[in-house]
C-alpha positions, 0 to 999 in steps of 0.5 A: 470534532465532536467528543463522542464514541465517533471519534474513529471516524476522524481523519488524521489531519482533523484528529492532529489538528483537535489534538493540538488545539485541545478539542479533545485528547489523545486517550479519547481518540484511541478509547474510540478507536479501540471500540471499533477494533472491538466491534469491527475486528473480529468480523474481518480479522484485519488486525492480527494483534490488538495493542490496546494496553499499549496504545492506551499507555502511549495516548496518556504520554501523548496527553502529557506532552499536550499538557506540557506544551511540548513539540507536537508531531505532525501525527500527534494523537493519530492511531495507525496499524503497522503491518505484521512484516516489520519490526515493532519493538515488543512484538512478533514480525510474523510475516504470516509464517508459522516458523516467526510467530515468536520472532520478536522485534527488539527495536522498531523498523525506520518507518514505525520509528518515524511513525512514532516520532511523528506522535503516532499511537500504534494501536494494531499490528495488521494481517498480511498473506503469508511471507507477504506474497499473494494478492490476498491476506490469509495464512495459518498464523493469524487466518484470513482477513475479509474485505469490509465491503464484501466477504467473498471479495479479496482485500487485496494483499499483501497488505489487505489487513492494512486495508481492511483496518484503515477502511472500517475505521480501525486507525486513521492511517495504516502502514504498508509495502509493496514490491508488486502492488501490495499498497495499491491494490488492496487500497483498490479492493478495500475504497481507500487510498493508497501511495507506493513512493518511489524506493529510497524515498522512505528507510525501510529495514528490518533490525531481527533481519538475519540476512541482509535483502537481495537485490530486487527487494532493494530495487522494488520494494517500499514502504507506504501509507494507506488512509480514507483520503489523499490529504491523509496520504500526504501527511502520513507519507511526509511523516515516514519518509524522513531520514535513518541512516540505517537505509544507506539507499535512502535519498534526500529529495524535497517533497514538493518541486516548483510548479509547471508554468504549462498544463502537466500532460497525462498518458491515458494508458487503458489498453494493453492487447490480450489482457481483457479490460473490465468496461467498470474499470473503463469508466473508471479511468475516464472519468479520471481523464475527464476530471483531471481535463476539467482540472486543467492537466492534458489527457491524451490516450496513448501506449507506454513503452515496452509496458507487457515486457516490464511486468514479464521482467518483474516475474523474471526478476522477482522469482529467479532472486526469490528462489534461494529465499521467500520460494525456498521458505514456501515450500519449508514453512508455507501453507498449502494455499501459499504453495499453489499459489506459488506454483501457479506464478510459477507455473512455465518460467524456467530458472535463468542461470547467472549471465540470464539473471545479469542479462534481465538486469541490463534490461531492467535499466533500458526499460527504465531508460524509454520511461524516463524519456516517456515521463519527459513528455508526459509527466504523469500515467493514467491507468488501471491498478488491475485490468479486472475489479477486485479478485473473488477470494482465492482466484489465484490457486482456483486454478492455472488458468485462473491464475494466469489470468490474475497475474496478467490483470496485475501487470499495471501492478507489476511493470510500475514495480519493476521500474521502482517509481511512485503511484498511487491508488485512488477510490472512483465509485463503487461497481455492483457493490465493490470498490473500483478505482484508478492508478496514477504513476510518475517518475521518480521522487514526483510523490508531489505529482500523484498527491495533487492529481488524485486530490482532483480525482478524489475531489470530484469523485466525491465517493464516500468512505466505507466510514461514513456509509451504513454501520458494518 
């Protein structure tokens, strides 16, 4: 790896590697990527707070434990961002909402501590929608990320300060959660790749939390990383998911499991009846199915089970459980954009009473049930992260319509989160200028599966990070 001021545009492998064999020291890696930040940052806005004395002070520590010839992380030396909706001790866990803007953090969430014990250097606090609940980042906190590829296109969101970071060179790896395509559509939007493990797989809590999560959060929700290439995705994700015994829904499974002696077979899925499909996403996806052939897996087009009522039940699920909380907070402390955005997801869905709510729960694990038999035959799904390439800024409170049929577009988003298994987003090419890319998903606890296929993807796509391209 070359000393210069390009160091930014390492990766997190080849970064840990120079930094253990001496090629170059922590303080060099994060003096450049505080250069980018500098440069980059105030064009897009990915990154709401900046932490360049801390990520200095951490680089130097680094370096003495490098001199030292102490034990080494798998992520020593590595600078990443951690999304503004979980705790870092020292900072605010703002969620986008004015009313936490000086709600700060006493001691670090599990994934930023695994992060950090993994030798990782925070050097940005990334921005997020507000109460992390659009598909696009802005907010009347820290105001709206752009999308580095193009201004009038959505990073995607909640996670699109991540996104945005991670794909201009402003961290090697970024942290984010998805509870309805939050990782995987801004890594969509913004070319790079992004992993939604299966819940339990990587702790997630929230130490300033006054109230413990409800039940659909703890169904659906993860933490997961973001970065420019799968083999960086493998090594962040290992790295967070580790054990703290503050998540008693964490689940200790290995990360790899034996291979299959027989060619892994591969659902198709790029139809769903009135939900339009983009003919660029169309290629996209079989080009997948033609790379993954070529690889050796067998690609067969078919239809998911109950897949237009597993997105519907994640609405049902999400919204009735979300009204005593994030719904309430909205309409107390959002901003006008978060409220009709709100209004429009809202918009014909009456509030189920108690046996409603217990009901759609039921159903959930019979949903669940005939995709766990499904992924018996077929271990792996090929389909799209959105039905649509990536949404023009505010789509979604343009109006109902518009709305609506965003909603609809994200149901591969949707019905994946609804069942809380793995998937992962992965960069195919470019359409007209913006990202376009697939979405791979298993079942549960096979990470290992959707790291070895997008790996196929990403290989023989060969698209070329924004990093590498033209300056910004």
């Amino acid at each position: 790896m070359s000393l210069d001021s390009t160091l930014w545009r390492g990766s997190a492998a080849s970064i840990a590697a120079a930094v253990r064999k001496r090629e170059v020291s922590c303080r060099e890696v994060v003096t450049s990527v505080l250069a980018r930040i500098e440069e980059i940052n105030p064009r897009i806005n990915a990154l709401a707070e900046v932490l360049a004395e801390e990520a200095l002070a951490s680089a130097d520590a680094a370096d003495r434990l490098v001199a030292e010839g102490g034990p080494l992380g798998p992520l020593h030396g590595v600078p990443v961002t951690i999304k503004i909706n979980v705790d870092q001790a020292g900072h605010a866990t703002t969620n986008g909402v004015v009313a936490m803007r000086d709600h700060i953090a006493h001691e670090d969430a599990p994934v930023v501590a695994n992060w950090r014990n993994a030798g990782a250097i925070m050097v940005g606090r990334s921005n997020t929608a507000t109460y992390s609940s659009r598909w696009f980042t802005d907010n009347a906190v820290h105001g709206r990320t752009l999308n580095p590829w193009h201004p009038d296109i959505t990073p995607g969101g909640s996670s699109g300060g991540a996104a945005a970071a991670v794909a201009s060179g402003m961290g090697a790896l970024a942290h984010g959660n998805d509870i309805g395509g939050s990782i995987r559509y801004p890594a969509y939007a913004c070319g790079v790749a992004g992993l939604r493990p299966t819940t339990g797989r990587v702790p997630a809590f929230n130490p300033s939390a006054t109230v413990e999560r409800s039940i659909t959060p703890q169904m659906m929700s993860v933490q997961g990383p973001l970065g420019r290439s799968i083999a960086d995705l493998r090594i962040g994700y290992h790295a967070m998911a580790r054990y703290d015994a503050r998540d008693p829904g964490w689940v200790p499974v290995p990360h790899e499991f034996p291979a299959s002696d027989v060619p892994v077979r591969v659902a198709l899925f790029k139809r769903c009846p009135g939900i339009p499909l983009d003919p660029a996403v169309g290629q996209a996806l079989d080009s997948a199915a033609y790379w993954l052939s070529q690889a050796g897996y067998e690609v067969e087009e078919v239809d998911l089970p109950h897949f237009a009522e597993a997105a519907e039940l994640w609405r049902v699920l999400i919204n009735d459980d979300s009204r005593r909380s994030i719904i309430a907070g909205v309409e107390q402390h959002g901003d006008e954009a978060m409220r009709r955005s709100q209004a429009y997801m809202l918009a014909g869905m009456r509030e189920t009473d108690r046996d409603g709510f217990l009901d759609a729960l039921a159903r959930r694990q019979t949903l669940a049930r005939s995709w766990s038999i499904f992924l018996q035959r077929y271990p792996l799904v090929l389909l799209p992260v959105s039905w649509q390439l990536p949404a023009r800024q505010d789509e979604d409170i343009a109006g109902l319509e518009q709305a609506r049929a965003l909603i609809d577009a994200q149901s591969p988003l949707l019905a994946t989160a609804m069942l809380g298994v793995p998937g992962i987003s992965v960069p195919t090419g470019l359409a007209e200028g913006i990202p376009v890319g697939v979405q791979l998903v298993a079942w549960r606890f096979r990470e290992d599966l959707l790291l070895q296929a997008g790996q196929v993807i990403e290989d023989a796509a060969n698209f070329t990070p924004l990093t590498d391209r033209q300056a910004l």
